[in-house]
GUPA-881524 format. One record per residue: residue in three letters; y, z, x of N, C-alpha, C in turn. Coordinates in steps of 0.05 Angstrom, whole numbers, padded with zeros to 5 digits, always signed. Layout:
N
ALAYZXYZXYZX/...
//
This chain:
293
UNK-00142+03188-01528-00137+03216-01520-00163+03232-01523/UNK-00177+03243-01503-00203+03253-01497-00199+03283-01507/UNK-00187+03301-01505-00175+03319-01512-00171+03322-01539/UNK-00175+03352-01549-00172+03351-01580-00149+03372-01584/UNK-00135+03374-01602-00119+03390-01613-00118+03414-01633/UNK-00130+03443-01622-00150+03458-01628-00126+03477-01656/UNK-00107+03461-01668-00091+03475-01691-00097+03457-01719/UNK-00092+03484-01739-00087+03467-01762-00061+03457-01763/UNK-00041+03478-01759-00018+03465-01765+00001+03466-01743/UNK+00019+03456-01733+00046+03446-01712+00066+03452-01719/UNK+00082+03471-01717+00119+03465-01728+00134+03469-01690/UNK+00146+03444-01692+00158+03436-01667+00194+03457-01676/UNK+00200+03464-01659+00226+03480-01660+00248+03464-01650/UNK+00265+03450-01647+00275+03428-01634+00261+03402-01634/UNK+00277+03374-01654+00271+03356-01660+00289+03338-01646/UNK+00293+03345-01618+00316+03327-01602+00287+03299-01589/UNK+00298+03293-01562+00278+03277-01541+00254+03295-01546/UNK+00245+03307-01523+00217+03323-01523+00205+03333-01544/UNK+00228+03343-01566+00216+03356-01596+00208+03333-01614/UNK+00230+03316-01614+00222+03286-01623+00192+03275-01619/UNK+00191+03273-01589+00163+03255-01577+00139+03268-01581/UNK+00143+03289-01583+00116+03313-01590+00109+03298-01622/UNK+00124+03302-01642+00125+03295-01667+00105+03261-01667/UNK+00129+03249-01651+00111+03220-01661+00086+03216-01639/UNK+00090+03235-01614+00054+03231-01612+00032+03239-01627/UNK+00040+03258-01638+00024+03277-01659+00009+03253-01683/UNK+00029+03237-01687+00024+03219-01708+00012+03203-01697/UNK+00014+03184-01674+00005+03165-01654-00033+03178-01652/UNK-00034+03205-01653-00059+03215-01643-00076+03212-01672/UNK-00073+03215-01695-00074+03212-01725-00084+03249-01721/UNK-00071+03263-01711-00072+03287-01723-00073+03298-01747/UNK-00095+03311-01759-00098+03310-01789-00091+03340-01796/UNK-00083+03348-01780-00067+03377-01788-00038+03368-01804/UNK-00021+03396-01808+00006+03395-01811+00027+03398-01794/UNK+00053+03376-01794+00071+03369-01772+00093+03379-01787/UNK+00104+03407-01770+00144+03413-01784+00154+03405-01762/UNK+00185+03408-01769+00194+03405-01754+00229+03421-01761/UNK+00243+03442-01739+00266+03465-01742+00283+03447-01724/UNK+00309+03441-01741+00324+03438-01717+00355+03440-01732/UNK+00376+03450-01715+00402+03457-01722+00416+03436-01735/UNK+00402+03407-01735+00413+03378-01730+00395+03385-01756/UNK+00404+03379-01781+00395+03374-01805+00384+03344-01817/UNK+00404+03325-01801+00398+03294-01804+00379+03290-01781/UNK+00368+03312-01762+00337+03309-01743+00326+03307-01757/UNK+00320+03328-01780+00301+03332-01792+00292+03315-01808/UNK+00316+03312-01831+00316+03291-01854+00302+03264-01843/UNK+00312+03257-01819+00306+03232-01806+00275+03234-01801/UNK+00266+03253-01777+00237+03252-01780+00223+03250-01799/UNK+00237+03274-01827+00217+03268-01851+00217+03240-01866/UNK+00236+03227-01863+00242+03198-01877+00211+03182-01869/UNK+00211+03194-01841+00197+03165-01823+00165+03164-01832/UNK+00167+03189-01837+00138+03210-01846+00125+03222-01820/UNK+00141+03230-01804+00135+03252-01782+00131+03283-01792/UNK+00144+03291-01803+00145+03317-01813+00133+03319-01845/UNK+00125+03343-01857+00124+03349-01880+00149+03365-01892/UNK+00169+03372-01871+00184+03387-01891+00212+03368-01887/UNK+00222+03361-01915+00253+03358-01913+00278+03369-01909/UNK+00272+03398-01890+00293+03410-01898+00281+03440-01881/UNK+00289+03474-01880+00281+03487-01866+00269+03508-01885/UNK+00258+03499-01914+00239+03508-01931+00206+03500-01918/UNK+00198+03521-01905+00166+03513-01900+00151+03538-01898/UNK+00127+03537-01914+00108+03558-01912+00106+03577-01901/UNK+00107+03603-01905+00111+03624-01890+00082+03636-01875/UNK+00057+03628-01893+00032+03633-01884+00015+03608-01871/UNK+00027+03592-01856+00018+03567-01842-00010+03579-01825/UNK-00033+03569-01834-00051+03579-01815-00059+03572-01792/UNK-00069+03583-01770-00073+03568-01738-00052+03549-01737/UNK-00031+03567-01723+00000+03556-01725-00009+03555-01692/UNK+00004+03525-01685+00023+03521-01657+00049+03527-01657/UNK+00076+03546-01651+00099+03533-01645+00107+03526-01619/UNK+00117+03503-01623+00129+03496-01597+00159+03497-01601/UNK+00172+03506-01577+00202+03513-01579+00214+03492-01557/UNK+00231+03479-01566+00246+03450-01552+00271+03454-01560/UNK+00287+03476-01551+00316+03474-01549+00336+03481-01531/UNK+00347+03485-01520+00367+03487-01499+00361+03518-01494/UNK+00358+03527-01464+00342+03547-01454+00362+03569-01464/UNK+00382+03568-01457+00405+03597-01470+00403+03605-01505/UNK+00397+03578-01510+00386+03580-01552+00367+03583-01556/UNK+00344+03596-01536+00312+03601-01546+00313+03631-01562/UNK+00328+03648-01554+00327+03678-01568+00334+03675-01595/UNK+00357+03662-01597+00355+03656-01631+00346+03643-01636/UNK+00334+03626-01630+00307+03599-01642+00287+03623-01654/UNK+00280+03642-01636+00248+03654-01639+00264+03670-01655/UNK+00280+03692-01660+00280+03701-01672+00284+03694-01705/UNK+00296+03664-01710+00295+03653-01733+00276+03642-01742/UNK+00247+03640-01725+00223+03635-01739+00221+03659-01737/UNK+00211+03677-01723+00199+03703-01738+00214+03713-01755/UNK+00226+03701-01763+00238+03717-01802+00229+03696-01811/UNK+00223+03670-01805+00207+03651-01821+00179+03648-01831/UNK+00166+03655-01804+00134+03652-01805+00122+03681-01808/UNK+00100+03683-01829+00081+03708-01826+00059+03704-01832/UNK+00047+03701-01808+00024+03692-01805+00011+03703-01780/UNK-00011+03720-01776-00023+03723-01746-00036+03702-01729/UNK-00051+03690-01731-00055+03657-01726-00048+03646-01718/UNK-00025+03655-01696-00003+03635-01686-00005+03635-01650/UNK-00001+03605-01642+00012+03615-01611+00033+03601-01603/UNK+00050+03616-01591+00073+03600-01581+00073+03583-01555/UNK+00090+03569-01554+00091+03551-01523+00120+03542-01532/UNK+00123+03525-01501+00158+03513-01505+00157+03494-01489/UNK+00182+03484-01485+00181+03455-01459+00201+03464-01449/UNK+00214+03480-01436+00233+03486-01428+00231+03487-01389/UNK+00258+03475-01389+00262+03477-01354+00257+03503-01340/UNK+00265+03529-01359+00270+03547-01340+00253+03571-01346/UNK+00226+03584-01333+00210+03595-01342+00221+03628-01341/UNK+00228+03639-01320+00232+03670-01304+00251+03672-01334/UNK+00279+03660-01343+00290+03679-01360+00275+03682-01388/UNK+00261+03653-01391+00247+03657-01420+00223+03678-01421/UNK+00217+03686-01404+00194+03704-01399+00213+03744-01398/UNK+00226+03738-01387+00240+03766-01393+00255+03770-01418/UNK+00262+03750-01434+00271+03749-01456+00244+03759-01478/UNK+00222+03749-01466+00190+03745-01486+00184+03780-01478/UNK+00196+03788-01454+00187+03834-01449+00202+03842-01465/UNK+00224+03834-01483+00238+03848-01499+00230+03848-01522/UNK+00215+03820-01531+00207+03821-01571+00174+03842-01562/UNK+00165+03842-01593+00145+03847-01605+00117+03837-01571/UNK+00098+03864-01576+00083+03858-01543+00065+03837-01557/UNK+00062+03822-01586+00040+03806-01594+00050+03780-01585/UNK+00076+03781-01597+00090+03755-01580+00087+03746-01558/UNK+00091+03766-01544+00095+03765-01520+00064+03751-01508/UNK+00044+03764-01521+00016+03762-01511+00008+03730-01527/UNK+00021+03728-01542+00007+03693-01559+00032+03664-01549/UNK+00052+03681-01529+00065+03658-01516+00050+03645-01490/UNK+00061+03629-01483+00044+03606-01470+00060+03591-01459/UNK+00075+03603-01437+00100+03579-01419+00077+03558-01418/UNK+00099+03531-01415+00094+03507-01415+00119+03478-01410/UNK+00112+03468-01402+00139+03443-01384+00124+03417-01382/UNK+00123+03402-01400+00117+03372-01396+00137+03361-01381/UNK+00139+03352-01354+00155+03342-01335+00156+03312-01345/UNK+00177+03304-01367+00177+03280-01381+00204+03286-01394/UNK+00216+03258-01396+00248+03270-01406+00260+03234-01402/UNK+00287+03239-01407+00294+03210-01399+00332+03228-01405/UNK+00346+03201-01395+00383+03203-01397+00389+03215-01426/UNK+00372+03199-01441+00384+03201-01466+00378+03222-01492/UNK+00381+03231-01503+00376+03254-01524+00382+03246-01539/UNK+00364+03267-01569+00365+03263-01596+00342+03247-01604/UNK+00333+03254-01633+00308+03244-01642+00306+03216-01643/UNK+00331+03200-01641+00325+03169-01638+00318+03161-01608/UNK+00319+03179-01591+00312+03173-01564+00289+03178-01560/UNK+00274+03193-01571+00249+03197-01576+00220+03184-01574/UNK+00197+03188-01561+00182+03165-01562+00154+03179-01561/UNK+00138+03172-01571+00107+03170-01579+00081+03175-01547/UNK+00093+03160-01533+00080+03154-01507+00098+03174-01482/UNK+00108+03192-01483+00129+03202-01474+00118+03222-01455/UNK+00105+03224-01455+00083+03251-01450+00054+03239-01430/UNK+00047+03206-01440+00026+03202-01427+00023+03191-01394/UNK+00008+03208-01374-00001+03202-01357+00022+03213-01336/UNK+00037+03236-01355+00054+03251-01343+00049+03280-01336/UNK+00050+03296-01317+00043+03324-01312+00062+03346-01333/UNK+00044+03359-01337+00058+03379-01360+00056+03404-01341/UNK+00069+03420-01339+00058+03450-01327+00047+03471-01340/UNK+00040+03487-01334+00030+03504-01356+00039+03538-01342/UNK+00050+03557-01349+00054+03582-01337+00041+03606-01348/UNK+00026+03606-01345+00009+03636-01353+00022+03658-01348/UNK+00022+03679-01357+00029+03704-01352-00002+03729-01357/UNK+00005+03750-01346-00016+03769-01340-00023+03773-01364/UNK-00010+03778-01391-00011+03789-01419-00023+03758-01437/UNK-00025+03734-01428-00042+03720-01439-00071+03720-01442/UNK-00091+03706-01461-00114+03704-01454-00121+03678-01443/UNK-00146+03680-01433-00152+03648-01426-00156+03631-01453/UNK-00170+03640-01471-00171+03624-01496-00147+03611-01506/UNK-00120+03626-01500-00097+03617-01511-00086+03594-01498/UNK-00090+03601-01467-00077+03590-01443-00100+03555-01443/UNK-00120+03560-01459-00139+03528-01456-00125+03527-01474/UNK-00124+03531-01508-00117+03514-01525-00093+03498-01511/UNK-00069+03518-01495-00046+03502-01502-00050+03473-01477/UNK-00065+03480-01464-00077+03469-01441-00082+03433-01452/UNK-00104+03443-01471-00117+03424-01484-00087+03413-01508/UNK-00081+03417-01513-00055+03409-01530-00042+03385-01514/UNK-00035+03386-01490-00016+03376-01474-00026+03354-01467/UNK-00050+03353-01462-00086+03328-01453-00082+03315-01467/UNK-00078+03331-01500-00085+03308-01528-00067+03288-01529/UNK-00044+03292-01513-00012+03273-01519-00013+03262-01489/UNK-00036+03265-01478-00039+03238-01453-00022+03259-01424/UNK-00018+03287-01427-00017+03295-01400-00036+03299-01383/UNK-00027+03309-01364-00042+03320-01339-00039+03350-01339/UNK-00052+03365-01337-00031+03401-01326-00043+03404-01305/UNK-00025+03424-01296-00028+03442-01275-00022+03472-01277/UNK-00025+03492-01259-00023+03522-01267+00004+03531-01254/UNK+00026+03537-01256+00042+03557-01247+00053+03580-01250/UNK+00061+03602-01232+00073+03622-01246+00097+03619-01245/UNK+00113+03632-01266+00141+03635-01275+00162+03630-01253/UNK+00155+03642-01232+00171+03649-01208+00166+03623-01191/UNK+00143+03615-01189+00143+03597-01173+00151+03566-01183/UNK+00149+03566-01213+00156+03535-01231+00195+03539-01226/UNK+00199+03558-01234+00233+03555-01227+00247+03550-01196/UNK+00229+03560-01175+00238+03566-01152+00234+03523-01144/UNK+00206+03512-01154+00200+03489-01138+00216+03466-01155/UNK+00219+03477-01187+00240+03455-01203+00271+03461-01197/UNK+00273+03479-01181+00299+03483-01179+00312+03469-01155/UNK+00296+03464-01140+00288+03437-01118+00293+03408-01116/UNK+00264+03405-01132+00259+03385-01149+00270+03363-01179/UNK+00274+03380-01193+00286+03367-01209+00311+03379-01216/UNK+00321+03407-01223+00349+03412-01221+00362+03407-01195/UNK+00361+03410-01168+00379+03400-01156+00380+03360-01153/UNK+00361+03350-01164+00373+03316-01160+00401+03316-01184/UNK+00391+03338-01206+00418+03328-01229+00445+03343-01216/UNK+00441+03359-01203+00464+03371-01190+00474+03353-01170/UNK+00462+03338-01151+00470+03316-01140+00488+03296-01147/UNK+00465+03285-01170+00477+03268-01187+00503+03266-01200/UNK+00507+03286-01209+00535+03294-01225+00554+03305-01205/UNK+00547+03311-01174+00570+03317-01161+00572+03287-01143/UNK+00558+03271-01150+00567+03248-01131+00585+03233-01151/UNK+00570+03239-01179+00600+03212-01198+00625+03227-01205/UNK+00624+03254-01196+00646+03264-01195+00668+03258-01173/UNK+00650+03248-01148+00671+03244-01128+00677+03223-01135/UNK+00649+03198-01139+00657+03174-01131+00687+03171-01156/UNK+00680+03180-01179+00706+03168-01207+00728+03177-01190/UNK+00722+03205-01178+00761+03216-01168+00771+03201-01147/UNK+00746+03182-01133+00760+03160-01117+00756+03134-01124/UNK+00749+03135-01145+00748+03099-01145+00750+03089-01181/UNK+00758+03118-01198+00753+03102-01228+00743+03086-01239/UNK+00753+03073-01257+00740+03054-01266+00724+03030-01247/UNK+00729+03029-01229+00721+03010-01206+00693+03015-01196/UNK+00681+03040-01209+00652+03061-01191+00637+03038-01202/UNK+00627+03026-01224+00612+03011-01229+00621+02973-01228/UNK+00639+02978-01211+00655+02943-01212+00645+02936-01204/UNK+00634+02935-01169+00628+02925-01148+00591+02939-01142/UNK+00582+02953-01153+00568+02963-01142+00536+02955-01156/UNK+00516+02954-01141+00491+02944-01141+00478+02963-01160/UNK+00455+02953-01169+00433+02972-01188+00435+02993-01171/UNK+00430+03003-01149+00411+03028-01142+00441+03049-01153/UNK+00465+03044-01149+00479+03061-01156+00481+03068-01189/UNK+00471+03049-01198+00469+03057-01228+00443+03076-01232/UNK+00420+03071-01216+00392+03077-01219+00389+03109-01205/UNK+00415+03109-01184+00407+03140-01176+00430+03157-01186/UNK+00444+03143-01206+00469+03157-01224+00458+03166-01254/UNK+00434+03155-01249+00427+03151-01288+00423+03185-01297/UNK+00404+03198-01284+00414+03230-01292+00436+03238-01298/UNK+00467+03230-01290+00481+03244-01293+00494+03243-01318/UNK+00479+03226-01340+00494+03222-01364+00469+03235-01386/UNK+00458+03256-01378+00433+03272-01384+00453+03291-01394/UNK+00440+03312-01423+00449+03323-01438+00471+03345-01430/UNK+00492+03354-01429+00514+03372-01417+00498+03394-01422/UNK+00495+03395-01447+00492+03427-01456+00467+03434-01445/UNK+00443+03409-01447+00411+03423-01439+00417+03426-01405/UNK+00441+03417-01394+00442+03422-01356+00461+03446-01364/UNK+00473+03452-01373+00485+03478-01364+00472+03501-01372/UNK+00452+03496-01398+00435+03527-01397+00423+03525-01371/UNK+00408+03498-01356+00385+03510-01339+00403+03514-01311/UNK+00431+03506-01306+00436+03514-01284+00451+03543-01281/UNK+00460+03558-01302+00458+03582-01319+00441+03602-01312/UNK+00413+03589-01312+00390+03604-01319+00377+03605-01298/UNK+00387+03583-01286+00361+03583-01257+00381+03584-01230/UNK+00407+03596-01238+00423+03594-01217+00416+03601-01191/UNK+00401+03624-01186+00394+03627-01161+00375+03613-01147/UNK+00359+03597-01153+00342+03574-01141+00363+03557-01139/UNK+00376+03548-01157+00396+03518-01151+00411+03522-01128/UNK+00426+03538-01131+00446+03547-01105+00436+03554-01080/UNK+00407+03566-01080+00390+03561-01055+00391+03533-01045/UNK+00376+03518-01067+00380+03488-01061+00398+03479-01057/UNK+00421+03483-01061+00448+03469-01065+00453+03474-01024/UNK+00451+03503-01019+00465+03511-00988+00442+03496-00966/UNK+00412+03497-00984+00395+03472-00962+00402+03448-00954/UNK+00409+03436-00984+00421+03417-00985+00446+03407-00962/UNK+00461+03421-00962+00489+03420-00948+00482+03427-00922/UNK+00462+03431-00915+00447+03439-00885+00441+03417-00878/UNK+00425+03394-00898+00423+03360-00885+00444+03346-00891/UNK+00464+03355-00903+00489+03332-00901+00504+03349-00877/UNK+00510+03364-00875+00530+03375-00847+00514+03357-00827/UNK+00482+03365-00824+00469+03353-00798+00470+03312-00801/UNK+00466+03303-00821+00469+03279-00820+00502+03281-00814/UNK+00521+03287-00814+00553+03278-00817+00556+03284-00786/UNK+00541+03307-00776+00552+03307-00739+00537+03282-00732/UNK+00509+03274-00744+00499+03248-00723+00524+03225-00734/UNK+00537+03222-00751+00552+03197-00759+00585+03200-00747/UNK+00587+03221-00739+00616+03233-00732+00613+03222-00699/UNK+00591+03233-00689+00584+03224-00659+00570+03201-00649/UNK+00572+03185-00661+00554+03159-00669+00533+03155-00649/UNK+00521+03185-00665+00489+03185-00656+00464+03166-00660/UNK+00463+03136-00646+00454+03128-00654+00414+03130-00656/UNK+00410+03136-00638+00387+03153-00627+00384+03173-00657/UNK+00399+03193-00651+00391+03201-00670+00396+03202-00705/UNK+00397+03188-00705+00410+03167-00739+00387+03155-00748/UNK+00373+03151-00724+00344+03125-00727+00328+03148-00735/UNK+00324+03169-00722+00305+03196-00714+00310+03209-00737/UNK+00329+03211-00748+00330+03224-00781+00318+03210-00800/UNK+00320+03181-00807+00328+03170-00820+00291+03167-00822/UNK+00285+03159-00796+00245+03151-00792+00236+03175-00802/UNK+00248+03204-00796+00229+03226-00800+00239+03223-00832/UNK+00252+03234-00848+00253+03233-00873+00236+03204-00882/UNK+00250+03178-00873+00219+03163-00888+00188+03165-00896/UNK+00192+03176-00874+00152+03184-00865+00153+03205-00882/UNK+00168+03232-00884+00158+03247-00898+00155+03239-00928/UNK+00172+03236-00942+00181+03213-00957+00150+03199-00965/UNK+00145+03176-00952+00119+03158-00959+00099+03177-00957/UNK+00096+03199-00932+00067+03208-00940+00065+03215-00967/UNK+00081+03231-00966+00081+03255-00990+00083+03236-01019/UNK+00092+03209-01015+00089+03196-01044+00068+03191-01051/UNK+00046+03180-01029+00024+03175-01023-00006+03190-01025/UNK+00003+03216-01021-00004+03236-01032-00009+03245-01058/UNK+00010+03234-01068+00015+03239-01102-00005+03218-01117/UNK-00002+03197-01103-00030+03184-01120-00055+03181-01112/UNK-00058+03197-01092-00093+03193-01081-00109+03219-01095/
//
C-alpha cells in the first residue's frame, strides 16, 4: 500500500462487513496508530477485540483521542444517532469524519442541521465494495483492494481534509474518484440500488411461482444473478428509503425496456429481438471495456 494513513488514531462506528474490513485492513497495513471500534452488536465488538483488532472491549474509550478519523458504517436511517452518540463521546478538535454509506444527499442534509464544524470536518465517502453477507465474521482484510471508493466533497470542506480522507481509502488498496452528493445518489441509484431492486423483485416472483422448486432445476447464473437478494434487509431498506427518488426513476426506466422487450416477444419480432439483444451487447462490451483500459 503506497499510500499512508495521515491519523493517529481510527474509531470505526459500525463493526458489521465494511466496518469489519476497514478494521482488519488497518491491521493487514501494520498501522501503528490506534484502532476502536462502536457498534450496537456488543459481541462485534468483544469479538474484534478478542482477535486484537480493536483496543477497546467494550464502549469505554478516550474521550481526548488525538488526530481522530471517524468513520461511520451503519445503516443510512441510524447515522443521526450514531453521530450524535459519538459527539457525547469524543472531545477532541482533531477530528475528521467520513462514512461508507450508500446514500450521500440525505446524510449531507442531516450534516446542515449539527454543529457548522461538523459539518465542515465531514468527508462523504463510499468504498464501492460489499458482498451478500453481513456482520463482522463476513468481514475481510483485502475488501477494499483494487476497488473504487468514491469520495463526495462538499463546498464547506477543505482540500486538506478531502486528501487525507482521499489518501485513507489508497492506504486499504482503493482507487477514488470525486463526486457530488447529488450526482453519487442519482448514478448509484442506477447502478447499484436498482440491480438489488431487481433482484429481490425477481425471487419474489420466481418463489410465488415456483417455491421451493426456484433453485431445483435451475443453473448457476440463476443463483449468481439472485445472490444480492439475500443482502442485508435493514441496510436495503434505509437506502431505498433514502434514495427513493432516484430508485423509482430507475425503477419506471426500467419498465420502459421490459414493456419494449415484451411487445418484440408478444409479436415475435424476430428482427427485432436480434436488434435489441446486439445493441444492448455492444453497449454492454464497450462500456466493460472501457472500464479497464
Amino acid at each position: 500500500m503506497s499510500s499512508s494513513i495521515n491519523f493517529k488514531n481510527i474509531l470505526v462506528v459500525g463493526v458489521g462487513l465494511i466496518g469489519g474490513s476497514i478494521i482488519r485492513a488497518l491491521k493487514e497495513s501494520s498501522f501503528s496508530g490506534g484502532v476502536y471500534g462502536m457498534d450496537s452488536d456488543k459481541k462485534a465488538v468483544t469479538s474484534a477485540y478478542d482477535l486484537g483488532f480493536i483496543q477497546n472491549k467494550d464502549i469505554n474509550i478516550s474521550k481526548d483521542l488525538d488526530d481522530l478519523l471517524v468513520i461511520f458504517s451503519v445503516p443510512v436511517l441510524s447515522f443521526q444517532e450514531a453521530m450524535s452518540q459519538i459527539n457525547m463521546m469524543i472531545n477532541t478538535e482533531n477530528v475528521i469524519y467520513t462514512d461508507t454509506l450508500s446514500v450521500k444527499s440525505s446524510i449531507l442534509n442531516t450534516l446542515k442541521t449539527l454543529d457548522r464544524t461538523v459539518l465542515e470536518r465531514f468527508v462523504l465517502s463510499h468504498p464501492i465494495a460489499g458482498s451478500e453477507k453481513s456482520g463482522f465474521k463476513a468481514s475481510s482484510a483485502t475488501l477494499f483492494k483494487q476497488k473504487l471508493s468514491i469520495i463526495c466533497p462538499h463546498e464547506d470542506n477543505s482540500e486538506l481534509d478531502i486528501s487525507k480522507v482521499e489518501e485513507f481509502w489508497k492506504a486499504l488498496g482503493s482507487y477514488t474518484k470525486k463526486l457530488s452528493a447529488n450526482d453519487h445518489d442519482e448514478l448509484f441509484g442506477k447502478t447499484s440500488h436498482m440491480p438489488h431492486v431487481i433482484a429481490y423483485a425477481l425471487m419474489d416472483s420466481l418463489y410465488q411461482d415456483l417455491g421451493e422448486k426456484t433453485f431445483l432445476y435451475s443453473g448457476g447464473s440463476l443463483e449468481d444473478y439472485t445472490r444480492i437478494a439475500s443482502s442485508d434487509p435493514v441496510m436495503w431498506k434505509d437506502i431505498m428509503v433514502s434514495n427513493d427518488k432516484s430508485i423509482l426513476s430507475s425503477i419506471e426506466s426500467f419498465k420502459s425496456s421490459l414493456d419494449k422487450l415484451s411487445e418484440l416477444i408478444e409479436t415475435n419480432d424476430a428482427t427485432g429481438l436480434i436488434e435489441f439483444f446486439h445493441a444492448v451487447k455492444d453497449s454492454r462490451d464497450e462500456s466493460i471495456s472501457g472500464k479497464k483500459d
